[in-house]
C-alpha positions as CSV (number, residue, x, y, z in Angstrom):
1,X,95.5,-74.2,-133.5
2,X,92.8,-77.1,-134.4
3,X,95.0,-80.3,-134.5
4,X,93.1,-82.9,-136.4
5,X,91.5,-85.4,-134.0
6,X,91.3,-89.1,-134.2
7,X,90.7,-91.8,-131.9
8,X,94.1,-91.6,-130.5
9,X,93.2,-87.9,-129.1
10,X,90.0,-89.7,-127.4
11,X,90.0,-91.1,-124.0
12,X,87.2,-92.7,-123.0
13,X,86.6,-92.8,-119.7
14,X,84.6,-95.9,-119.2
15,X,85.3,-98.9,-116.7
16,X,87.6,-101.8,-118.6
17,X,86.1,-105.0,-118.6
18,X,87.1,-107.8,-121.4
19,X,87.3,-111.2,-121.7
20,X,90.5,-111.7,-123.5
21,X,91.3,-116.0,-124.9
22,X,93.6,-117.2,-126.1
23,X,94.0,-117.9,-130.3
24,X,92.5,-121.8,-130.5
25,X,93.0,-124.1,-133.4
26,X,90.9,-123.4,-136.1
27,X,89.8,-123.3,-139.9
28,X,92.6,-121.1,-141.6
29,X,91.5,-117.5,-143.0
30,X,90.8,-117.4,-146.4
31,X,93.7,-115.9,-148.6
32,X,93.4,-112.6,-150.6
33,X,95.3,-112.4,-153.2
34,X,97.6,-114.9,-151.8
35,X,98.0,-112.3,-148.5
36,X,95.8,-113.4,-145.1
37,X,93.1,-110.6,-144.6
38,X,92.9,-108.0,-141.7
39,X,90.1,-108.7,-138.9
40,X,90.0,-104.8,-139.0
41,X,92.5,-102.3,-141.2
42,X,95.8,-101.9,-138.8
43,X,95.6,-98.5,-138.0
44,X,92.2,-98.9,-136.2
45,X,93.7,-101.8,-134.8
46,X,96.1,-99.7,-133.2
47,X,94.1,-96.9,-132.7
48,X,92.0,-99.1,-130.5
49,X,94.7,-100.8,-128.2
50,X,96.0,-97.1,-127.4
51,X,92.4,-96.4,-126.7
52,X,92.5,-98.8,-124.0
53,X,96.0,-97.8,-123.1
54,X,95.2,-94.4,-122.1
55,X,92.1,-95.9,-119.6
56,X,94.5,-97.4,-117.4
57,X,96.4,-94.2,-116.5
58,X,94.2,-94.4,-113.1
59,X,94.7,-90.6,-112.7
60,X,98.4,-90.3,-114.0
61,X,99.1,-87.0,-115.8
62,X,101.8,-86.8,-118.5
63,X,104.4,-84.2,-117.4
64,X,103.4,-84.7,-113.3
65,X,106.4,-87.5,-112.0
66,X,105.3,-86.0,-108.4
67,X,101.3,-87.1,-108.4
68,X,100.1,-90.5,-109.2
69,X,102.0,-93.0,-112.1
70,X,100.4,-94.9,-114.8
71,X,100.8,-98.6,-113.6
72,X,103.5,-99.2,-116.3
73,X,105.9,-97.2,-114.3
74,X,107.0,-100.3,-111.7
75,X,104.4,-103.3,-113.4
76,X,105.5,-105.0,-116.4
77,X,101.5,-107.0,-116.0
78,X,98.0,-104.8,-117.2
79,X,94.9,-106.3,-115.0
80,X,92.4,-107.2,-117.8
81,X,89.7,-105.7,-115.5
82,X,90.6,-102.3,-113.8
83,X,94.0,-102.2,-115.9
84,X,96.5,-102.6,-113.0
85,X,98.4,-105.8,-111.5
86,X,99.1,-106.7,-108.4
87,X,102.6,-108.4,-108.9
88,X,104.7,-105.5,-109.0
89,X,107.6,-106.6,-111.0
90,X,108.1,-104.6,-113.8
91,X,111.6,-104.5,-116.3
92,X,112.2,-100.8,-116.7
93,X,114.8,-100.8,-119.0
94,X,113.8,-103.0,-121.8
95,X,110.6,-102.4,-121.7
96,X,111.0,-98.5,-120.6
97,X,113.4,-98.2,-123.6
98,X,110.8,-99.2,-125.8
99,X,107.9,-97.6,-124.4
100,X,109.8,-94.2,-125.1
101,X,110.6,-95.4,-128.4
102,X,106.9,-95.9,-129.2
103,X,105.4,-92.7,-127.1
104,X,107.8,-90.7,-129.4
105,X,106.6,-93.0,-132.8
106,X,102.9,-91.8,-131.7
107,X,103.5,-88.2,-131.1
108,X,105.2,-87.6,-134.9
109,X,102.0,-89.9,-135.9
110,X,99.3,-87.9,-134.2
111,X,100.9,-84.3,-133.4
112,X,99.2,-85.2,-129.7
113,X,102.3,-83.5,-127.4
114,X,100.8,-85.6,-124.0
115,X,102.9,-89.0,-125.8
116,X,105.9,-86.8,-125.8
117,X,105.5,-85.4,-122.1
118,X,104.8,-89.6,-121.7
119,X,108.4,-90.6,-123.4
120,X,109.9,-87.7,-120.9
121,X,108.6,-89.2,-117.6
122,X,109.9,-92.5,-118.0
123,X,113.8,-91.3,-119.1
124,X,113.7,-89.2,-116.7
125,X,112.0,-91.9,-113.9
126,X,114.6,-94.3,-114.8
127,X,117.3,-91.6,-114.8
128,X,116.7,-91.0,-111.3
129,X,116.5,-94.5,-110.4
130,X,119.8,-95.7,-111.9
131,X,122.9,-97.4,-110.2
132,X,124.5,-95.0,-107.9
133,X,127.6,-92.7,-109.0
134,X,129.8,-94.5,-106.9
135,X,128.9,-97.6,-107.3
136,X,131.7,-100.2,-109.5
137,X,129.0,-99.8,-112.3
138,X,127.4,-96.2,-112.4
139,X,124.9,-94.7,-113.8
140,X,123.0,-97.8,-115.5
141,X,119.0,-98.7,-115.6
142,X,118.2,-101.3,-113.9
143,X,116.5,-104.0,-115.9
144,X,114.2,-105.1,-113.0
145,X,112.4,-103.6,-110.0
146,X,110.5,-105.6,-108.1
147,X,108.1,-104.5,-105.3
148,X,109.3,-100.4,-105.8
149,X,112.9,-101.6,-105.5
150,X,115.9,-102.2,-108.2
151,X,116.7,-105.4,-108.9
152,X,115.2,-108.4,-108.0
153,X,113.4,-111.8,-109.4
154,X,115.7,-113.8,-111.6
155,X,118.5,-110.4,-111.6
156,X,118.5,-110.8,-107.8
157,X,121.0,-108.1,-106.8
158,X,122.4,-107.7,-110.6
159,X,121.6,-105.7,-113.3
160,X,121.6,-106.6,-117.5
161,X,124.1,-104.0,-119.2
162,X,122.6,-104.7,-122.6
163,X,119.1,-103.6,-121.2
164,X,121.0,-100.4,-120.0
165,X,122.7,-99.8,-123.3
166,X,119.2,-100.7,-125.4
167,X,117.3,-97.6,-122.9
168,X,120.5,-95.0,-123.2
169,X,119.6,-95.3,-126.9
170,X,116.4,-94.3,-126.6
171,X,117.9,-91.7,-124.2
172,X,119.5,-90.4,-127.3
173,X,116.5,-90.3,-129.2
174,X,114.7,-88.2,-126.8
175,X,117.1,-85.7,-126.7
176,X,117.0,-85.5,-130.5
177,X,113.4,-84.8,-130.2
178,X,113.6,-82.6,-127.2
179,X,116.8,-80.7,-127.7
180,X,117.0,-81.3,-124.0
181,X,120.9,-82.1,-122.8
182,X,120.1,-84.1,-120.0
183,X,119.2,-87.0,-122.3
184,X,122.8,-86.8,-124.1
185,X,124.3,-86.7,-120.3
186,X,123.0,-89.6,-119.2
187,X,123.8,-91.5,-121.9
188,X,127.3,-90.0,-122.3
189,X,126.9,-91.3,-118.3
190,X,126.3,-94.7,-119.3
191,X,128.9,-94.9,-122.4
192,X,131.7,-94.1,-119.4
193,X,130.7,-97.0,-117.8
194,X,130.4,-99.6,-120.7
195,X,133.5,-97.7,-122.0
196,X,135.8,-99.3,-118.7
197,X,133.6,-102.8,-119.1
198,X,133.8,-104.2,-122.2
199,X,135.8,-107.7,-122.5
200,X,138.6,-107.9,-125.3
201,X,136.0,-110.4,-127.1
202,X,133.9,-107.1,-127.5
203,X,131.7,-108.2,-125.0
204,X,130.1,-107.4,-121.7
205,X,128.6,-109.9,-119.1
206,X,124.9,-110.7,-118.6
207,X,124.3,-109.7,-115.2
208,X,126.2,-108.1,-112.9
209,X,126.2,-106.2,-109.1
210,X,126.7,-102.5,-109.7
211,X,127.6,-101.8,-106.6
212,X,130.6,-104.7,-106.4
213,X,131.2,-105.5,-109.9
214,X,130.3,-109.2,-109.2
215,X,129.4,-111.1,-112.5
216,X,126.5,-113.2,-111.4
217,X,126.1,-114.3,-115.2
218,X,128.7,-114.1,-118.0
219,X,126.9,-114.7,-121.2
220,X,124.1,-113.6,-122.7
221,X,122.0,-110.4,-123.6
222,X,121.9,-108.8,-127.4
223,X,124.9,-107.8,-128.4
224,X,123.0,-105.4,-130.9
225,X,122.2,-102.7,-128.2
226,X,125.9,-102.0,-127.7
227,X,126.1,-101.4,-131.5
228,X,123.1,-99.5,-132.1
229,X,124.0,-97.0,-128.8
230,X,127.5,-96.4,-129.6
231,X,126.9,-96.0,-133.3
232,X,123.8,-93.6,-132.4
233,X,126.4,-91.6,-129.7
234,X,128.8,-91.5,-132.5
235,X,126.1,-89.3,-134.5
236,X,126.4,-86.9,-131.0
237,X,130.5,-86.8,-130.6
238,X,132.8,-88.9,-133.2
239,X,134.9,-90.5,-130.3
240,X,137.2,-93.0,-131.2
241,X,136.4,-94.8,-128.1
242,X,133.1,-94.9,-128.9
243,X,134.3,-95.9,-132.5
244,X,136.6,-99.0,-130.9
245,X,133.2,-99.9,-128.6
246,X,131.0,-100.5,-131.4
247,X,133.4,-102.1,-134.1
248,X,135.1,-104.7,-130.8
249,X,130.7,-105.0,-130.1
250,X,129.5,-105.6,-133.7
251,X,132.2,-107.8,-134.2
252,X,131.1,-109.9,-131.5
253,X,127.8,-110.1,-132.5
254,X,128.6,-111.3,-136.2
255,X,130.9,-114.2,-134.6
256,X,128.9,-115.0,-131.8
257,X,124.8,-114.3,-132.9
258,X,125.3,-114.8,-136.6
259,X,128.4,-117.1,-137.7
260,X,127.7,-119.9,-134.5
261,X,124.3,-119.1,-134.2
262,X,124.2,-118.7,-130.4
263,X,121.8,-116.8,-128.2
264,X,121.4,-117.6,-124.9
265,X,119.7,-115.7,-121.9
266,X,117.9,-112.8,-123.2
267,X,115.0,-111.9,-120.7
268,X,115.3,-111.1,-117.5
269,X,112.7,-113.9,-116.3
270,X,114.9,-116.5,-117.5
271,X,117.7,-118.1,-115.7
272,X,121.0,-119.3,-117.1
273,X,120.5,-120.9,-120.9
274,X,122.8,-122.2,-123.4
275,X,123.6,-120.8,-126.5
276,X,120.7,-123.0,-128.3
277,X,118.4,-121.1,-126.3
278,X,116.3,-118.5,-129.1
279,X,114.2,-115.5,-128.0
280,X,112.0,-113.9,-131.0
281,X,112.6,-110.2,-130.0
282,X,116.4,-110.6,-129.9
283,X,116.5,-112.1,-133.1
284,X,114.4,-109.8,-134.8
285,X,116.5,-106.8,-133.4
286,X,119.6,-108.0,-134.4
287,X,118.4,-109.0,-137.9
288,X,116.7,-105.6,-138.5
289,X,120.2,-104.1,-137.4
290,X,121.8,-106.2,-140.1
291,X,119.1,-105.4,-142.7
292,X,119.1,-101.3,-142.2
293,X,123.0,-101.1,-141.8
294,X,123.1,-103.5,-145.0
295,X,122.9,-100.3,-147.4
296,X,126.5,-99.9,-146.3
297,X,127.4,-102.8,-145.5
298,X,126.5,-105.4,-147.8
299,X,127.5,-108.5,-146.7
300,X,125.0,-107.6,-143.6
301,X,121.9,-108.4,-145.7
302,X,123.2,-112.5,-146.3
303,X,123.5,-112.5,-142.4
304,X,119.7,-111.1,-141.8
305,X,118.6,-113.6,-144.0
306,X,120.7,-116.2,-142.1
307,X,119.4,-115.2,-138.8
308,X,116.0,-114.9,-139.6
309,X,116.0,-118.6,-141.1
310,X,116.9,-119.5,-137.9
311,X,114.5,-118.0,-135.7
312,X,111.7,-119.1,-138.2
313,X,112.8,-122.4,-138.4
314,X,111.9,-122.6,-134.3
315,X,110.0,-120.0,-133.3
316,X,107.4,-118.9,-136.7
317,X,104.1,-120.8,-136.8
318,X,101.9,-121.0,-139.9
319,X,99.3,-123.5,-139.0
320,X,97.1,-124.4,-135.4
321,X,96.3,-121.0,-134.0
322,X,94.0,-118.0,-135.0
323,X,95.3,-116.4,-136.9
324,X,96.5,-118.8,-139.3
325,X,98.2,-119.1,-141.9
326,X,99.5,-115.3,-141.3
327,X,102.5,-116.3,-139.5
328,X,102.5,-115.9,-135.8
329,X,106.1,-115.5,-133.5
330,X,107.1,-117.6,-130.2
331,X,108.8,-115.7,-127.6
332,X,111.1,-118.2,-127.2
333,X,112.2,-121.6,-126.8
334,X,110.3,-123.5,-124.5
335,X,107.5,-120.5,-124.1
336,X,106.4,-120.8,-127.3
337,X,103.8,-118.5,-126.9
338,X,103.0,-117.0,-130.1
339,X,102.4,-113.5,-128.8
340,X,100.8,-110.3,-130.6
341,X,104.3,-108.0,-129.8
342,X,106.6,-110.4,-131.1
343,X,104.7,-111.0,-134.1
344,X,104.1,-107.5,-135.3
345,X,108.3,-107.2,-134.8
346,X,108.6,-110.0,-137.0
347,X,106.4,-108.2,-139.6
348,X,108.3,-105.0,-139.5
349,X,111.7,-107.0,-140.0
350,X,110.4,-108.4,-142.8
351,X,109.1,-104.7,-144.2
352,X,112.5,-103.7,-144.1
353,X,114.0,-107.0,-145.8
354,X,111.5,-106.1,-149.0
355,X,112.6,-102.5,-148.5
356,X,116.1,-103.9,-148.6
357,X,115.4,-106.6,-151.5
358,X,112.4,-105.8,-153.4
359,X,111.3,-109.3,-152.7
360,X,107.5,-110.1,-153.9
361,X,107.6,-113.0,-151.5
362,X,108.9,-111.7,-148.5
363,X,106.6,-108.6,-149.3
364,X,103.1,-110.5,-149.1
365,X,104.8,-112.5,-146.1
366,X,105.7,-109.4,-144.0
367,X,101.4,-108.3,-144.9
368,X,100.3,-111.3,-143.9
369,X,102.4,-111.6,-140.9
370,X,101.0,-107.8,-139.7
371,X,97.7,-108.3,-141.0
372,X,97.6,-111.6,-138.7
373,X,98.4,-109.2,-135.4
374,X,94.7,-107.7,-136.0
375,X,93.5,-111.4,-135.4
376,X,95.2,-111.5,-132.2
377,X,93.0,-108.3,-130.8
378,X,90.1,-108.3,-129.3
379,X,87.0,-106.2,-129.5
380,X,87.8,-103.7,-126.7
381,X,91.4,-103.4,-128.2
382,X,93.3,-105.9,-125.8
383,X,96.3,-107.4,-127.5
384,X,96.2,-111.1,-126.2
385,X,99.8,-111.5,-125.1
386,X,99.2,-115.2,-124.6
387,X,97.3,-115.8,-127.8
388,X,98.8,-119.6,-128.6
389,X,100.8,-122.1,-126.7
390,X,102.0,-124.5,-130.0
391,X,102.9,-127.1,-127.4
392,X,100.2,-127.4,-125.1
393,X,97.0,-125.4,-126.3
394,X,96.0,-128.3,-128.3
395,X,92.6,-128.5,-126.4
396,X,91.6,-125.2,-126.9
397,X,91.8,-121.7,-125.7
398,X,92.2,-120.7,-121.9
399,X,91.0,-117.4,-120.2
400,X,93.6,-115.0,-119.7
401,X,93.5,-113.3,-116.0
402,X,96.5,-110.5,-117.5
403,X,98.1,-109.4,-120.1
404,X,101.5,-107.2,-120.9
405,X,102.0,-103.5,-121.2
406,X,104.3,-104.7,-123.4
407,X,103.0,-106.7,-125.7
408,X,100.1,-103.8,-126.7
409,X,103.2,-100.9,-127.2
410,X,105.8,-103.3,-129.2
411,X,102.5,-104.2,-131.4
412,X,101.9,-100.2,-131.7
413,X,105.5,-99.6,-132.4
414,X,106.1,-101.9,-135.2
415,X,102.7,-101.4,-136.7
416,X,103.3,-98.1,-137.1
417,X,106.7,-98.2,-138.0
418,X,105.5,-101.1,-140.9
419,X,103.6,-98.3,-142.5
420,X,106.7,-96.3,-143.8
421,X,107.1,-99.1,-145.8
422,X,103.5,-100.3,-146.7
423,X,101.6,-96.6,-146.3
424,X,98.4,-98.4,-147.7
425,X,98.2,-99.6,-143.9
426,X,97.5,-95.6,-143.1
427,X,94.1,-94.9,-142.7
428,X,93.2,-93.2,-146.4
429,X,91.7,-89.3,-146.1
430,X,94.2,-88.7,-142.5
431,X,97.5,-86.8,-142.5
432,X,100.1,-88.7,-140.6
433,X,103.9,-88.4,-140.3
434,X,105.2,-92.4,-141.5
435,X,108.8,-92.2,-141.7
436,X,111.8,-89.7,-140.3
437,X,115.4,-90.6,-140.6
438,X,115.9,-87.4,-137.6
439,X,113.9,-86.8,-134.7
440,X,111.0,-83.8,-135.4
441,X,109.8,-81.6,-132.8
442,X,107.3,-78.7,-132.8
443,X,104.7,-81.3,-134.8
444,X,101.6,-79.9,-135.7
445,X,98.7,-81.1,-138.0
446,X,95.9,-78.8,-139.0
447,X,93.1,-79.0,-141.3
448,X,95.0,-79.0,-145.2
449,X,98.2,-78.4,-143.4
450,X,100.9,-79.9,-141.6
451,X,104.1,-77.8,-139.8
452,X,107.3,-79.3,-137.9
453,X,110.8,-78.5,-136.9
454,X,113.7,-80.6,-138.2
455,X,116.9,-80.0,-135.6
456,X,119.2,-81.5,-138.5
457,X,118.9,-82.4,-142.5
458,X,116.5,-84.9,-142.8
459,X,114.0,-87.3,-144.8
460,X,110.7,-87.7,-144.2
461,X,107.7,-89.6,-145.8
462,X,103.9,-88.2,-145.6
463,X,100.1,-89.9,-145.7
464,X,98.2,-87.1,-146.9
465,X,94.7,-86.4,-146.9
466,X,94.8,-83.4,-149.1
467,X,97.1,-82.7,-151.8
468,X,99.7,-80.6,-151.2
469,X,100.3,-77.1,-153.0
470,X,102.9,-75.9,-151.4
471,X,106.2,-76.9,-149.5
472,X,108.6,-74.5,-147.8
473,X,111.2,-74.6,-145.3
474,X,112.3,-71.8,-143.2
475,X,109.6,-69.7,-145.1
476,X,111.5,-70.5,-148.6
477,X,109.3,-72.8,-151.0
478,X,110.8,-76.1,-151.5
479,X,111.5,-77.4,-154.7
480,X,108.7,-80.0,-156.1
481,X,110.7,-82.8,-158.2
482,X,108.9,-84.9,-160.7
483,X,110.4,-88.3,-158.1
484,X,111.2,-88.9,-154.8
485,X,114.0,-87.0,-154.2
486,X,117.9,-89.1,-154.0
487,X,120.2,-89.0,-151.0
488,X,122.4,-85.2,-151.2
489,X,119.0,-83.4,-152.9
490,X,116.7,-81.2,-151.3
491,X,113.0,-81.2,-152.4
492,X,109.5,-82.9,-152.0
493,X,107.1,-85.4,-154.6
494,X,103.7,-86.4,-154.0
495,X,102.9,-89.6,-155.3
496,X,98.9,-89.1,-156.1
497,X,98.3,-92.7,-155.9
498,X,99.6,-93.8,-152.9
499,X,99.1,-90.4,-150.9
500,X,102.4,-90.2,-150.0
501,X,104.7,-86.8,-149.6
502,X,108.1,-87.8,-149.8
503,X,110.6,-84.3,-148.3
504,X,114.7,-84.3,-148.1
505,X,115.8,-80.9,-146.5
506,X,117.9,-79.3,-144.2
507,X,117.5,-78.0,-140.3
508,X,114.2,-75.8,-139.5
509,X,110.9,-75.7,-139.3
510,X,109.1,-77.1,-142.2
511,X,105.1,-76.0,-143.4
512,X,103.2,-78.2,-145.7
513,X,99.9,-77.0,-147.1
514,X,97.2,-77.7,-149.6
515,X,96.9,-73.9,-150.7
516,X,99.5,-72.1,-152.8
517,X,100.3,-69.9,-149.8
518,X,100.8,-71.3,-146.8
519,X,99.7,-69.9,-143.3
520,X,100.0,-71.8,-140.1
521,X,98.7,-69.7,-137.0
């Protein structure tokens, strides 16, 4: 089969060399239409930093755990140069958790199967590495590994249980794109643990010993990965432990995160802080939780809004660095490092408060806001992770010696997911998969045709390229509606204007094609 090819299907094999700075004060972009401008359109932007990505596999294959890793594996830091670090600290299962998250966002985009095989390695990497079966606390990821070893840095001998529960998550989305049990094992595996743990308050400690059971730090963490792991498991097997987990956890976080408006410790660099202490990503998280479950639960949207005033209040810039006025995100108090990651989460929160509200304002914001991400690129596709220090870059920029695996795949991941909701951000005249409320597998893209398999009834949401003839599932033709088809209806509308394919159906394998009969080989 000819899968279309774009740059994301390229790797160029050339030597990296870049000289990354960071954003300096200067004279604001011009408006457009009241929205700050791109410094390229966002889906080249990401199409370059994965570009760059890919060159610093150093002879990693997807799919082969048993030859040589990509330096993400067990380094959190990207050389500028030659793509690797030498400090060998990485956070495996935060940033791990994402990475799958965004390898698995890039596959449904492209069709390109090596990002799946990518998402694979790591669950199963971190899998393998967990806290022993015997241990007080089995079966969990450790949030840092230092030197080839768990734990380490500022975890010492500990490990974060939020970071576990935020990477058994993604375990759970792998195995909905996979089909493969092992993913639902070990995060039934890690659910048995948390299960025994959990504080009346419907909390869990910060950091503790796996093997002993030693608390080493009480509070802290984001509450919000329990919740979204036990109300994903609950999808899997309607437990009512798993019930009492999340409602004891969500709970928590609505008295604690939202009501009192404390945070505390979040990454796993950072010692002991108090309650006051505000991280960007957390808060983001939590208030796109808020936001999405907000359809159901109403009272959730108010509590967004509320934490989302606070983090902006702190840690949302609009003047100073580079790419101002677009708003640029801190990582947290007292690193207020506006950082490309951070920022592009930020703009996909607010995609999903002016999916939620409708809200002209917020809608040019959340634009501006992923627009300004561009600025914070440079030519050779390097997201700048330190782009602008508000409190001490006053004289200008500084070279950058390194920069974050991180930072480049949370930028990719909320780009991309930002286009479900703004699909003028796709690249016009390419076919790409925006939105799916289920995993797909089996995705395929063709010239004037698209296939996939859906494991269970889902929603999905289409760029197209061509215009489509012809919709069937399981070999049946779909019915074409005259508007996006409602929750309970089965069906598909192209809206001509926008590009977009909107599809609700049940299980199995969808084909999409510009001709009146379709015919996928």
């Amino acid at each position: 089969m000819k899968i279309i090819v774009t740059l994301f299907a390229t790797l160029l094999l050339t030597p990296i060399a870049v000289t990354a700075q960071e954003g300096r004060p200067s004279t604001p972009i011009a408006l457009m239409d009241g929205i700050v401008p791109p410094r390229r359109p966002v889906a080249e932007a990401v199409e370059k930093v994965m570009l760059f990505f890919k060159k610093t596999d150093d002879g990693y294959v997807p799919g082969r755990l048993d030859g040589t890793l990509a330096p993400y594996f067990t380094d959190a830091f990207m050389g500028i140069k030659d793509g690797r670090s030498t400090r060998g600290i990485a956070y495996p299962a935060r940033l791990h958790g994402q990475f799958i998250r965004t390898f698995l966002r890039c596959y449904t985009y492209t069709g390109d199967a090596s990002w799946l095989l990518r998402a694979r390695d790591l669950a199963d990497w971190n899998i393998a590495r967990s806290s022993p079966p015997d241990a007080e606390w089995p079966h969990l990821a450790y949030s840092t590994f230092e030197k080839g070893k768990p734990a380490g840095h500022k975890d010492k001998n500990a490990l974060q249980p939020d970071k576990t529960a935020f990477i058994a998550n993604s375990y759970l989305m792998l195995h909905e794109a996979t089909g493969e049990a092992r993913y639902l094992d070990a995060a039934r595996n890690v659910a048995e643990t948390l299960l025994t743990k959990q504080a009346p308050d419907g909390s869990w400690p910060f950091r503790v010993v796996p093997e002993t059971g030693e608390v080493t730090q009480k509070i802290g963490g984001a509450p919000v990965f329990f919740v979204e792991f036990f109300e994903r498991l609950l999808q899997h097997e309607n437990k009512n432990t798993y019930c009492h987990a999340h409602d004891k956890a969500l709970a928590y976080l609505i008295a604690r995160n939202v009501e009192k408006g404390l945070w505390g410790t979040y990454h796993e660099d950072v010692g002991l802080k108090q309650g006051t202490h505000l991280s960007a990503e957390l808060m983001c998280y939590t208030a796109e939780y808020l936001i999405r479950s907000s359809a159901a639960h109403p009272e959730h949207l108010p509590m967004a809004r509320r934490v989302l005033k606070q983090m902006e209040d702190k840690l949302v810039f609009t003047e100073e660095h580079g790419a101002a006025p677009a708003p640029g995100a801190a990582e947290q108090s007292g690193f207020e490092h506006i950082m490309a990651g951070h920022t592009a989460r930020y703009g996909a929160c607010l995609a999903q408060l002016y999916l939620a509200t409708g809200d002209d304002a917020v809608k040019r914001r959340a634009i501006s806001t992923l627009h300004g991400v561009t600025h914070m690129q440079t030519d050779e596709g390097v997201f700048v992770t330190f782009f602008y220090h508000m409190k001490k870059d006053k004289a200008g920029p500084k070279v950058v010696d390194r920069v974050w695996f991180s930072q480049h795949l949370f930028s990719v991941y909320n780009l991309l997911g930002a286009m479900s909701v703004f699909p003028q951000l796709a690249t016009d005249g390419q076919d790409h998969i925006l939105d799916n409320s289920r995993a797909l597998r089996d995705v395929a893209y063709a010239p004037g045709s698209i296939r996939y398999a859906a494991p269970a009834a889902a929603m999905v949401r289409i760029k197209l390229g061509f215009t489509p003839q012809a919709v069937a599932l399981g070999g049946k033709e779909l019915r074409k509606q005259d508007r996006p088809p409602r929750d309970g209806e089965h069906g598909w509308f192209f809206h001509p204007a926008t590009r977009v394919l909107t599809l609700r159906h049940d299980a199995g394998k969808v084909m999409i094609g510009k001709e009146t009969a379709i015919e996928i080989p």
